[in-house]
C-alpha positions as CSV (number, residue, x, y, z in Angstrom):
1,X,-38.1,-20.0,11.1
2,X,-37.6,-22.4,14.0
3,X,-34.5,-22.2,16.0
4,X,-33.1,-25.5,14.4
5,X,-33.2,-24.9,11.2
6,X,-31.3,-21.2,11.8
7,X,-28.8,-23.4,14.0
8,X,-28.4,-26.1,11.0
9,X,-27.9,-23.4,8.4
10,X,-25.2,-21.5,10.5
11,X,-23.4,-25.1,11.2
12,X,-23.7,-25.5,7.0
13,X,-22.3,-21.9,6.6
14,X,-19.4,-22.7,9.1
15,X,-18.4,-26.3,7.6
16,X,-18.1,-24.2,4.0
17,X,-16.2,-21.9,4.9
18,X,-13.7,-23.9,6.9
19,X,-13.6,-26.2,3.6
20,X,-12.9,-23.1,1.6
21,X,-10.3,-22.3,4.0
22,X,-8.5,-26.3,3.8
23,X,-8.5,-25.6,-0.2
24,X,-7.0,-21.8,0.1
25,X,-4.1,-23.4,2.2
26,X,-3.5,-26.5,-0.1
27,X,-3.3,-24.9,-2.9
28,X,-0.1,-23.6,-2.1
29,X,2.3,-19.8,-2.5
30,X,0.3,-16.7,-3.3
31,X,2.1,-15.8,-6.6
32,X,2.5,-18.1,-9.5
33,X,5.7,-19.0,-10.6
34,X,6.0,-17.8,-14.2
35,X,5.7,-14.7,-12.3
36,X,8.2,-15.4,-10.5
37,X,10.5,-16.5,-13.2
38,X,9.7,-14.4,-15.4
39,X,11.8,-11.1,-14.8
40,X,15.3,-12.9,-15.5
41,X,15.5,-10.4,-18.1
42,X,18.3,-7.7,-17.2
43,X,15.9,-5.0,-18.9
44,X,13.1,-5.9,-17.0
45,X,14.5,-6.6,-13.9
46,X,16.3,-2.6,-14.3
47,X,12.9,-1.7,-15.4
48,X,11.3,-2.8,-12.5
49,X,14.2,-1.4,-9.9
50,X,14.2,1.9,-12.0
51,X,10.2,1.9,-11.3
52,X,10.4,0.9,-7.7
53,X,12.9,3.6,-7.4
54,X,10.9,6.5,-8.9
55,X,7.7,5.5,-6.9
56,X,9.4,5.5,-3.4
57,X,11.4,8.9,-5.0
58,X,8.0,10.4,-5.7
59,X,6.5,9.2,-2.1
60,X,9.7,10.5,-0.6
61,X,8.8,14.2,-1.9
62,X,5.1,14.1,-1.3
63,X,5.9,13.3,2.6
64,X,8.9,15.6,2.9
65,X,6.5,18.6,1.2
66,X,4.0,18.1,3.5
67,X,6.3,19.3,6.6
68,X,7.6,22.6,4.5
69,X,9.8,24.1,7.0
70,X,11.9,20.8,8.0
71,X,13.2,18.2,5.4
72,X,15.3,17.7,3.0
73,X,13.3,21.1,1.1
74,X,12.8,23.9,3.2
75,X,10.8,26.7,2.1
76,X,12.3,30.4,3.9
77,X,10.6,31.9,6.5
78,X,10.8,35.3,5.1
79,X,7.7,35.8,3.3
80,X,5.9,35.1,5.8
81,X,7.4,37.5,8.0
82,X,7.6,40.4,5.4
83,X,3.9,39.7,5.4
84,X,3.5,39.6,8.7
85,X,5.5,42.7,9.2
86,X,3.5,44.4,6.8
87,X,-0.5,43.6,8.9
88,X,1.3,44.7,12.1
89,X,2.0,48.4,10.5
């Protein structure tokens, strides 16, 4: 394949995707508005706080249990060093 027909293709490749790009910005926001509108409801909207809620509650405790001798859980030292006790004998 000559070099000007690889150079043509890549200019044809290039002029796409910066048309692609021209449509992706005009068409406007990310998120549709009945989306947007659509959680006026005061159940859904508590559902969705109540959700958010319980998903950074549940990340909360997966971090803090991953350090178990600082946090907001601690687990005692004193097993450990029964056990410990106990191979030094």
């Amino acid at each position: 394949m000559p070099k000007v027909m690889i150079w043509d293709d890549a200019l044809l490749l290039y002029r796409v995707l910066q048309q692609r790009w021209v449509v992706v910005d005009a068409s406007g926001g990310t998120l549709p508005t009945p989306i947007l509108i659509m959680p006026r409801n005061t159940i859904m909207t508590a559902l969705f706080f109540l959700t958010a809620l319980l998903i950074s509650a549940t990340l909360y405790l997966i971090f803090d249990m991953d350090t178990p001798s600082s946090g907001m859980f601690r687990v005692s030292n004193a097993p450990f060093e029964r056990a410990l006790a106990q191979l030094q004998r």
